[in-house]
Structure formats: C-alpha cells, structure tokens
C-alpha angles and dihedrals in degrees: 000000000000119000116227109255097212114049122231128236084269106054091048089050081060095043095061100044084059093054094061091050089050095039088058097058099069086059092043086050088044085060101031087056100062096074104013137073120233118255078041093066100040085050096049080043103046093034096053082046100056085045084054100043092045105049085053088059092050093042090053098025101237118193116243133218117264103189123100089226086058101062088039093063085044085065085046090049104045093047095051099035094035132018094031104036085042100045095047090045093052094041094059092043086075091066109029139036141268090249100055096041090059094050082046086048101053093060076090092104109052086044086053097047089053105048090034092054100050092038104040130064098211110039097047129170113287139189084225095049089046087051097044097058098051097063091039087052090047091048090061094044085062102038097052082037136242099266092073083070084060095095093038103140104012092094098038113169079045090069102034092058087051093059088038073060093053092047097050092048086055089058103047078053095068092029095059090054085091094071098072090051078055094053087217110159107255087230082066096030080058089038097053094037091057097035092050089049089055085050086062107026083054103073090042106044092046085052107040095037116020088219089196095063094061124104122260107278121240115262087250096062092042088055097050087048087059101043086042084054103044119032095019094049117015104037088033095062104042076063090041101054086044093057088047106056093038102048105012134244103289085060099043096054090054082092092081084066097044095043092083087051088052087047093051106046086036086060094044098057107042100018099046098242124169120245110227126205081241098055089045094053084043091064090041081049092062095032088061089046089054100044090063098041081054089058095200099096100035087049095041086051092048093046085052 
C-alpha cells in the first residue's frame, strides 16, 4: 500500500512534537558524555526505553508479531535506527559540540531523499524534493549560526561519524517502511527496535567498557539518561513509527530540520533567550524548504 505523499495536519502536529523530543537529546547526551563512556549511554537509553515500551504493551495488551521476518527486522531496525545512528552520534559528541552535530545531523534529509528515492516506488527522486531540502538545510545553518561551522574540519572522524549517523538513519528510514506491510502497532514496531538494539549493544558494551566498573554517576547525569530514555526514545519513536507508516520516510526524517526550531522556541520560552531577526529568517528559511517538499502550496500557486 501506497504512503501519502503530502502529510496531514496531523501528521505535522506529530512531527513537531518529535522534533522537540529529538531536539532535546543533543543537549541529554551533552550532559550524559561528561562522565560516561559511549556504548554505556545508547544501552541505558535504549534498555529504560524497551521497560517502558513494554510495560505499555502489557498494560494495554497489544498483540505481537508472530512471524519469524518480523523479529528479524526488528534486529535491522534496531541496528540502523539505534546502535549505529546513536553510537556515532554519541561518539562525535566527545570532541564537538551540540551545535555542530545538529547542522551535521540535519544533512538526514537529503540522505533520505536520495536513498528513498532510488530504493521506493512510491517516494521516488524529484526535482521538488531536491529543491525543497536545500533552503530547509540552510535555515538551520542560520538559525543554530554560523559559528557553529567554525570548527568544521578540525575534528574531523567526529564529524564524519555524525554524518555516518545521518546516513544510517536514512536508511532505516527506508528500511522501516516493511512494518506497516506487516500491519505490526507502532507501540510494538518502537518495543522490539530498542529492545533488539539492547540484544546486540549488551555483549559489547559489557566487554569494551565494564560499565560496572564505572563510578556512580552524578544526579545530573542520571537525570539526562532518563529523560534521553524516556521522552527522547520511548515516547519519540512510537511517533516516529506512526509518521512513518503513515507519510513515508522521506516525511518522517524532515524532523531533523525542524528539531533546532523546536531548541530554540523551547529556550525562548522557558530559558529566557533572546529571539534574534536571524533565527527568525532561519525558521522562514525551513518553512520555505517544507513547503516545497510538501508540494501543495507550491502546486496549488503554479495551477493558479
């Protein structure tokens, strides 16, 4: 079946709650990597989100998959949406900065555009969609500043993993796009991703880094692994998944443009920061670069 190629309003209500989900875990790992190690941080992560999930699907007795292919997916899933995108993410985080990981991050899209668009049927390569993403990627260059680009190149395999991040999450993107053939509940597609990831992030992390070895951690990092677990992870995919199934892939991953809009209101309004003329022709920036991507504006204006 066929994804609609234009979201509703509810499916960009949901988008943007996600991106403020998202948009918080660059600053939870900011704070997470200051005392802990990597593999340490995506398996507390992706561990407290599968109890959570879980115990969701107990509470409201969701129905599992029953199919071999399915739990195997999981395995796919959790790999390219999880243990990869995560521990690159996190990996690059020790050597720059919050600002430049999310600029690096928001490459996604275009990622996305690309490998959806050789690889899905129905979401193929267009000189819209290839429009579209230029003018949303420079809108969140502006609006996280250009001084964030300073250090662009100095730290160089920091950068790269973040945009081996990009690129993985791309391709879960496309990847993720089975589960609704499958007709399996977001709640249990988001349950059996993370909990996969833990299957394989277990082993390693218990060998490289002898987490329990490690000191206590301070209440402040405690704090940011929960909040990276829970809201960033558990309660971010279900609306993922949703979006996804609903919108497709190329839809979904837009976040990453939208999650520095999401920062940056979010610290306006209960931080006190200023809003600047650039961060305001930053959002108008990707506005523009959605709406084209969106393709309903842009067709109605060149019927008329």
């Amino acid at each position: 079946m066929a994804i609609q190629q234009t979201m509703g309003k509810r499916e960009w209500v949901l988008l943007f709650v996600l991106s403020v989900l998202w948009g918080g875990s660059f600053l939870f790992v900011g704070v997470a990597v200051r005392e802990l190690p990597t593999l340490t941080i995506v398996l507390v992560r992706v561990g407290l989100a599968a109890v959570v999930l879980w115990s969701v699907i107990t509470f409201e007795r969701k129905v599992l998959p029953r199919q071999p292919s399915v739990w195997l997916a999981f395995l796919g899933m959790g790999l390219l949406n999880n243990v990869i995108p995560f521990g690159l993410i996190v990996w690059g985080q020790h050597a720059i900065g919050a600002g430049l990981a999310s600029i690096l991050n928001a490459t996604t899209p275009m990622f996305t555009v690309l490998v959806a668009g050789f690889l899905l049927g129905d979401e193929r390569l267009s000189g819209r969609k290839i429009i579209g993403v230029a003018p949303g990627f420079a809108g969140v260059v502006m609006m996280i500043g250009i001084d964030a680009l300073s250090g662009l190149g100095r730290e160089l395999l920091s950068q790269i993993a973040v945009l081996g991040a990009a690129l993985s999450y791309a391709c879960a993107g496309v990847f993720g796009r089975r589960f609704r053939a499958y007709g399996v509940d977001p709640v249990v597609t988001a349950a059996g991703q993370v909990s996969a990831s833990c299957i394989i992030l277990l082993p390693l992390t218990l060998w490289l880094e002898t987490p329990f070895s490690l000191p206590l951690p301070s209440t402040t990092t405690l704090a940011a692994l929960v909040a990276l677990a829970l809201l960033s992870t558990a309660v971010a995919y279900i609306l993922y998944f949703h979006i996804l199934a609903k919108a497709g892939a190329t839809n979904v991953l837009l976040v990453t443009f939208l999650t520095p809009v999401s920062a940056i209101l979010l610290g306006t309004l209960i931080l006190g920061d200023h809003l600047t003329p650039v961060h305001l022709a930053g959002m108008v920036m990707i506005g523009l670069g959605l709406t084209v991507i969106d393709g309903r504006l842009t067709g109605r204006f060149l019927r008329q």
